[in-house]
N, C-alpha and C positions, 0 to 999 in steps of 0.2 A: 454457725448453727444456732447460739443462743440467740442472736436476733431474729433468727427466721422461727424458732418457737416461742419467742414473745412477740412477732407478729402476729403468728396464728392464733395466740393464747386472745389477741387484742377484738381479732376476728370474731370468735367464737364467743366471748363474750360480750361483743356487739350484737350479732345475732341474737343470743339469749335473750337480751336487751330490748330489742324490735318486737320479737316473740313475745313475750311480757307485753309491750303497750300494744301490743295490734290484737294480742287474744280476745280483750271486753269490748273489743271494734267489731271483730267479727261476730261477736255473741250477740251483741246488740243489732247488728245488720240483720243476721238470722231472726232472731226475734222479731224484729219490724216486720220481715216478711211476712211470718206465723201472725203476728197479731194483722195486720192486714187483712191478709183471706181473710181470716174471722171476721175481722170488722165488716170488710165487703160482703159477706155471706148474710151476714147476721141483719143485714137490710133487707133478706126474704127469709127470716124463720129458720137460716144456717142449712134452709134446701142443699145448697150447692156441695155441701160437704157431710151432710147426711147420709149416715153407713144402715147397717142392716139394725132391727129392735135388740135393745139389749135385755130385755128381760122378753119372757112367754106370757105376762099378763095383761090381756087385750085392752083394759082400762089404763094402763100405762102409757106415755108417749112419751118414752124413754129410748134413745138412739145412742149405738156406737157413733163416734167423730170419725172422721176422713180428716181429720187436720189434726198438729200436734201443737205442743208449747216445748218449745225443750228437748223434741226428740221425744216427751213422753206419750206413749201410746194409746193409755186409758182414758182419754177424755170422752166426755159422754154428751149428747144435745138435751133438754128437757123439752118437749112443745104442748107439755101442757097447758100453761097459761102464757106467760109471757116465754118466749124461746129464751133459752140458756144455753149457752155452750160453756161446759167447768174441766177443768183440770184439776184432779187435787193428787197429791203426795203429802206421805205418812212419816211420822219421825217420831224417833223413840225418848229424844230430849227436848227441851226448850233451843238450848243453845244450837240444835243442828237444824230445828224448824225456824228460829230467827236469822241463822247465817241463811240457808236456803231463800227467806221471804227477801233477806236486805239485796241479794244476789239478786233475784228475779223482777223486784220491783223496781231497781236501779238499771237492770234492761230495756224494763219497758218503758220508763218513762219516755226516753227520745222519741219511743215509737207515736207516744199519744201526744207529742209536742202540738200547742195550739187549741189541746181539747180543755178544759175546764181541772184542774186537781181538787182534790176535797182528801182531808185529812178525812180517817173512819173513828167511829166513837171505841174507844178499847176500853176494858173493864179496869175495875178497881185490882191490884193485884190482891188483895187482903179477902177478895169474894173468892165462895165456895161456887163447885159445881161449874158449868159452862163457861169459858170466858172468853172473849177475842184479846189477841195479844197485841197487835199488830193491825194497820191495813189504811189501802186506799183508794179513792174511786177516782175516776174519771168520766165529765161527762162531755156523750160527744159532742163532736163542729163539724159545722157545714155539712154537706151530705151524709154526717153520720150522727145527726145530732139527737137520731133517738136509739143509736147504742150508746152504752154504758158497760163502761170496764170496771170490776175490784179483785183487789188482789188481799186476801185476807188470810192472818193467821192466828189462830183460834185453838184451844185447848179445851175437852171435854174427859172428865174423868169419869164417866160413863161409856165410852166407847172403851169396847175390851181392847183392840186393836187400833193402833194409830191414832192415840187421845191426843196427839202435838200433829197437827194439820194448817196444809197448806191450801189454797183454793185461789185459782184464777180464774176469773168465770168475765166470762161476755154477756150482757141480756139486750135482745130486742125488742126495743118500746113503741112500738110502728102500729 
C-alpha cells in the first residue's frame, strides 16, 4: 500500500509540475491569437471587430471592441485620427499594476516576435504629477508594418479612480 501511495503522490506531483510549465504556454498561445486579430484588423481601421458607439456624442468616433486581450471585455476602438484599439485595467497599487504589466508584456512578446522592440521613455521616479512607470512598443513587419503595438503603465494622481493603469493599445498608421 505505501508504494502504491508514493506512486501516486510521484504522479500527482508530476502533473502539478506539467500544469505549472504549460499554463504561460497556453496564455501566451491565447494571447498571440488576440493580438493577431488586432493586428489583422487594425490594417483597415479595426473595421472587422468594430462593435456598436460607445458613447451618444456624435463628434466622437469612439467604438465598443469585438476582440478582447485577456478575456478583458472593455476595450474600446478610437477612429478619430489614427485608429486605436486600447485595453486598459485599473489598480489600486504600484506593485499590482507592475506585476499585471511584467505578466502581460512577457506574453506578448512571442506574439510580435520579428516586429521592431523599443524600450518606452519612463519618468523620473522623484517627478510630480503624471508619470509612465513602465512600457513598450513594437513596431510592425512585413504586412503589418504600419501597425504599432504599446503596452504601457502610467500613474496619474489626478485620476479619482484607477490612478495605477494599465494600457495596451494597437494604432493603425496606414
Amino acid at each position: 500500500m505505501a508504494a502504491y501511495v508514493g506512486t501516486f503522490m510521484k504522479r500527482v506531483a508530476a502533473l502539478v509540475i506539467a500544469g505549472l510549465v504549460l499554463a504561460p504556454i497556453a496564455h501566451a498561445q491565447t494571447a498571440c491569437k488576440e493580438v493577431g486579430r488586432i493586428s489583422a484588423s487594425g490594417l483597415y481601421r479595426f473595421d472587422s471587430i468594430k462593435g456598436a458607439r460607445a458613447t451618444d456624442e456624435p463628434e466622437d468616433e469612439l467604438y465598443e471592441s469585438n476582440a478582447s486581450l485577456f478575456g478583458h471585455e472593455d476595450c474600446l476602438i478610437d477612429q478619430y485620427f489614427e485608429p486605436v484599439h486600447a485595453c486598459t485595467w485599473e489598480f489600486d497599487t504600484e506593485a499590482s499594476l507592475m506585476a499585471a504589466y511584467n505578466e502581460k508584456a512577457e506574453a506578448i512578446a512571442p506574439c510580435l516576435a520579428g516586429w521592431e522592440k523599443q524600450e518606452l521613455l519612463v519618468s523620473d521616479p522623484a517627478e510630480a504629477g503624471y508619470r509612465t512607470l513602465a512600457g513598450v512598443g513594437y513596431l510592425g513587419a512585413d504586412v503589418y508594418e504600419m501597425v504599432v503595438w504599446a503596452i504601457i503603465a502610467d500613474f496619474d494622481p489626478g485620476r479619482k479612480i484607477g490612478r495605477y493603469r494599465l494600457v495596451i493599445e494597437a494604432t493603425d498608421y496606414t
